[in-house]
C-alpha positions, 0 to 999 in steps of 0.5 A, spaced: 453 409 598 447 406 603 447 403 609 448 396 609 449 395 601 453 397 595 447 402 592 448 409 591 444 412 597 438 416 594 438 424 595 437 426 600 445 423 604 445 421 612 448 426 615 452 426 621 454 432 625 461 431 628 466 435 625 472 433 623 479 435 627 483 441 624 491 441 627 495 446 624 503 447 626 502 453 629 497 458 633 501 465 629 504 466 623 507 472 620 508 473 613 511 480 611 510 483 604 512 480 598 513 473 602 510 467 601 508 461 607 507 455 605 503 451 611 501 444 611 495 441 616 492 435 618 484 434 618 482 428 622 475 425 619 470 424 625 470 417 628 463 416 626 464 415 619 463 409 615 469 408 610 465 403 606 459 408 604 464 413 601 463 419 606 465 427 604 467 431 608 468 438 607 468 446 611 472 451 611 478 454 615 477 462 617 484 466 617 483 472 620 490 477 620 493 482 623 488 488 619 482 485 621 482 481 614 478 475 613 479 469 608 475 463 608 479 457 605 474 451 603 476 443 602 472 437 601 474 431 600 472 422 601 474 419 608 475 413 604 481 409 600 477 410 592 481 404 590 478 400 594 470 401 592 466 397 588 465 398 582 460 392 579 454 391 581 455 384 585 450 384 590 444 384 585 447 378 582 453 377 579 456 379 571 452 374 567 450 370 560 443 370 558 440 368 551 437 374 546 430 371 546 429 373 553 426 379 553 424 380 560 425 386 564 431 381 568 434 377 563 435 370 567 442 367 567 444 362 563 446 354 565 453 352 565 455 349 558 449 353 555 449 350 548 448 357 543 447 356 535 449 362 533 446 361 526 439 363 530 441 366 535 446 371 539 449 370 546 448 376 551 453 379 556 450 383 561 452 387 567 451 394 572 455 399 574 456 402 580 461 407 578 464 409 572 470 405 570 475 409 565 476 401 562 472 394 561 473 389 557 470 383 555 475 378 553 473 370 550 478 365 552 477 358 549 480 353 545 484 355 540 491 359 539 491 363 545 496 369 546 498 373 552 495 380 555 495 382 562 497 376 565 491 373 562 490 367 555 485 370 551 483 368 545 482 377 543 476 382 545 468 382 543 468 388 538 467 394 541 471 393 547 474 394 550 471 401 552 472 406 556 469 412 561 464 408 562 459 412 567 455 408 572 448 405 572 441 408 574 438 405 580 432 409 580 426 405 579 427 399 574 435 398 575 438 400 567 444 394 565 449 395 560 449 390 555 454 387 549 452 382 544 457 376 542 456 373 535 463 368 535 466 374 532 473 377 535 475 386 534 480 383 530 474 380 525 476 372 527 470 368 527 471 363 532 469 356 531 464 351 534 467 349 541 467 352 548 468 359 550 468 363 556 466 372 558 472 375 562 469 382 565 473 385 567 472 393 570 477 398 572 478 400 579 478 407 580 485 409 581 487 403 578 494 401 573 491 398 566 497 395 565 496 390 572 490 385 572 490 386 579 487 393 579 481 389 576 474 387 578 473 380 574 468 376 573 468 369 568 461 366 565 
């Protein structure tokens, strides 16, 4: 991520020059023919990274032997806890309703209560992704007979979704959004009738349990 921001950082990265630490269990290690070792070492990130900006790490450890052989074993890995990265674009403004007819470049967001006659027209859901999420789900709660899933009264799901291996949005240039259309019909083909209804975003954590809410990023209309 960039500095300072929850955007992916354009090509080329911040690069830093401090190496991280390698701590083996020992100096030598003695392995006879047709036996196996099995060692395990600790690779300490430098100080100087920032775990909110989903730091690399990577090298290599250079094994040499007793025959004046050399092996290079490379490793890499994120000096950060993945389920912990924001997934949603939050920063440029949240998850948000807007009306079909507006075809600008950045949809405004409507008002709370918004009346839509969808007769004439379709309500609008958009949202931006920062990384892929493997689940979204756009739910509609509501009036009406609810039932119960994931912790959450939802009248159902917007057709199509949820959906799933959803990849991030660009943020070169013009920033690209997704966009899911609602016509008052749920995936199980109900229509709802006229009332007061509310979107429930939700995004998947990397890492996370679809079956826990709390693995979720969540945003209500």
């Amino acid at each position: 991520m960039g500095n300072n921001t929850s955007f992916p950082q354009l090509f080329p990265p911040d690069l830093i020059t401090e190496s991280a630490a390698v701590i083996f269990p020992f100096d030598n290690l003695t392995i006879r023919a047709g036996e196996v070792a099995v060692v395990n070492m600790t690779i300490s990130f430098p100080s100087t990274v920032d775990s909110k900006r989903i730091p690399i790490i990577s090298g290599y450890i250079n094994i040499e032997s007793s025959e004046n052989e050399s092996f290079h074993l490379p490793y890499g890995g994120v000096a950060c806890n993945m389920k912990e990265v924001k997934i949603t674009d939050f920063e440029r403004g949240p998850p948000h309703v807007s009306r079909s007819s507006d075809l600008t470049a950045k949809s405004t967001s409507i008002d709370k209560n918004a009346v839509f006659n969808l007769a004439s027209e379709i309500v609008w859901f958009e949202w931006r992704l920062l990384l892929g999420s493997s689940i979204v789900r756009l739910d509609i709660l509501g009036n009406g007979t609810q039932t119960e899933a994931i912790g959450v009264n939802i009248l159902g799901s917007i057709p199509n979704y949820p959906s799933y291996f959803m990849s991030r949005n660009s943020f070169i240039s013009l920033p690209s959004s997704y966009t899911a259309i609602w016509n008052g019909s749920l995936n199980s083909s109900v229509q709802v009738p006229d009332g007061n209804y509310t979107i429930l975003y939700r995004a998947l954590k990397i890492f996370g349990d679809p079956n826990n809410n709390d693995d979720y990023e969540n945003y209500t209309s």
